[in-house]
NUTILO-374453 format. One record per residue (C-alpha): y, x, z. Coordinates in steps of 0.2 Angstrom, whole numbers, padded with zeros to 4 digits, always signed. Layout:
REM NUTILO-374453
YXZ
...
END
This chain:
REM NUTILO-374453
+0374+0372+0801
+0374+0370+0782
+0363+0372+0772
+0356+0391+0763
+0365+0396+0748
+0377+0381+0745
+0394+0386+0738
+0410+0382+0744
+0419+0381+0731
+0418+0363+0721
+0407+0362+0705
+0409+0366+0688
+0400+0355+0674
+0395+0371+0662
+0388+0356+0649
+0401+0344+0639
+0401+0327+0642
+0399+0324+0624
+0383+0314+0618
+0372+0317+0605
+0385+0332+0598
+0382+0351+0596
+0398+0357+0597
+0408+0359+0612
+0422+0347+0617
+0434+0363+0618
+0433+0361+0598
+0440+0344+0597
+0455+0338+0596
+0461+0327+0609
+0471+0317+0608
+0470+0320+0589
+0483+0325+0578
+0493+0313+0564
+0492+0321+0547
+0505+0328+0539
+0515+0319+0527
+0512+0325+0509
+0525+0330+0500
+0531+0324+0479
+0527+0337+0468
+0545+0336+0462
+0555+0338+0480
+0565+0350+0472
+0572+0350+0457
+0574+0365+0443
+0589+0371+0438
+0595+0369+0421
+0605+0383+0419
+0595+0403+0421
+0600+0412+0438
+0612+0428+0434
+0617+0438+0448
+0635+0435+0458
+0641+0455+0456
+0631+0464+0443
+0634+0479+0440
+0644+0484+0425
+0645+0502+0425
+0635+0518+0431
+0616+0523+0428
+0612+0503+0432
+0626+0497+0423
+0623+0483+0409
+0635+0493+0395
+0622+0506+0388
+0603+0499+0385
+0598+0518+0386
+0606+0533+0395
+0609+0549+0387
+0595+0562+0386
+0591+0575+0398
+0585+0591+0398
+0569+0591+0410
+0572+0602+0427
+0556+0603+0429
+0554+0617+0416
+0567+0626+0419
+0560+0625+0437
+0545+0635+0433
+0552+0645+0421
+0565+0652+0437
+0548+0650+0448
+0538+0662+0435
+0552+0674+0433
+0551+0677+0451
+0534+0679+0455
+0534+0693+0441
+0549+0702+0449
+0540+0701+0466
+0525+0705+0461
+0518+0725+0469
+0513+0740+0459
+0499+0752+0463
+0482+0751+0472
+0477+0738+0482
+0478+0740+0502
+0463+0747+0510
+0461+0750+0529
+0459+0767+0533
+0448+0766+0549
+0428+0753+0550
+0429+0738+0558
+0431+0738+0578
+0419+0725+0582
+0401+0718+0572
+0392+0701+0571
+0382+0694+0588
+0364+0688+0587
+0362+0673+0591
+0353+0668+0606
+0342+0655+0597
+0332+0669+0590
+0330+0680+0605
+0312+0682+0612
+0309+0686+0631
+0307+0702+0637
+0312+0710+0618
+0325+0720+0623
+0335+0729+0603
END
């Protein structure tokens, strides 16, 4: 037969082939790659006139007629104004609601503090 422990499959060569190098041959580049071509700082020109927009918008709350819309009046106060007004009409005369009957069920000791054979 053949011999003990031999595998059948073929062998694999864990250690890189390179020579006197610390890093893996995974890491290089092979074969390597040209550089890029760098490119002129002025590939492409400015233009000499400023951009403005193709359809701006000439009137309406972004429209280019008025610098500064008209004042309004903030909803926000009138909003808790109508919001105060209400609680105030809702709001309950008299005593405060006490239950009539005790409570039907009480706290549990806890079984962390229970001692053996102490029965309460």
């Amino acid at each position: 037969g053949r011999p003990p422990f031999r595998a059948m499959s073929r062998s694999l060569d864990f250690f890189d082939s390179h020579k006197s190098v610390a890093a893996s041959k995974v890491y290089t580049e092979d074969p390597p790659v040209p550089a890029r071509e760098l490119k002129s700082a002025n590939s492409s020109p400015k233009p000499a006139v400023p951009f403005y927009p193709s359809r701006a918008p000439r009137s309406g709350r972004l429209g280019t007629f008025e610098p500064f819309p008209k004042y309004q009046e903030d909803p926000l106060e009138e909003k808790l104004k109508q919001a105060r007004e209400a609680a105030a009409a809702s709001k309950i005369s008299g005593p405060a609601f006490r239950p009539t009957s005790k409570p039907k069920s009480t706290r549990t000791q806890s079984i962390l503090f229970r001692q053996p054979g102490v029965s309460l």
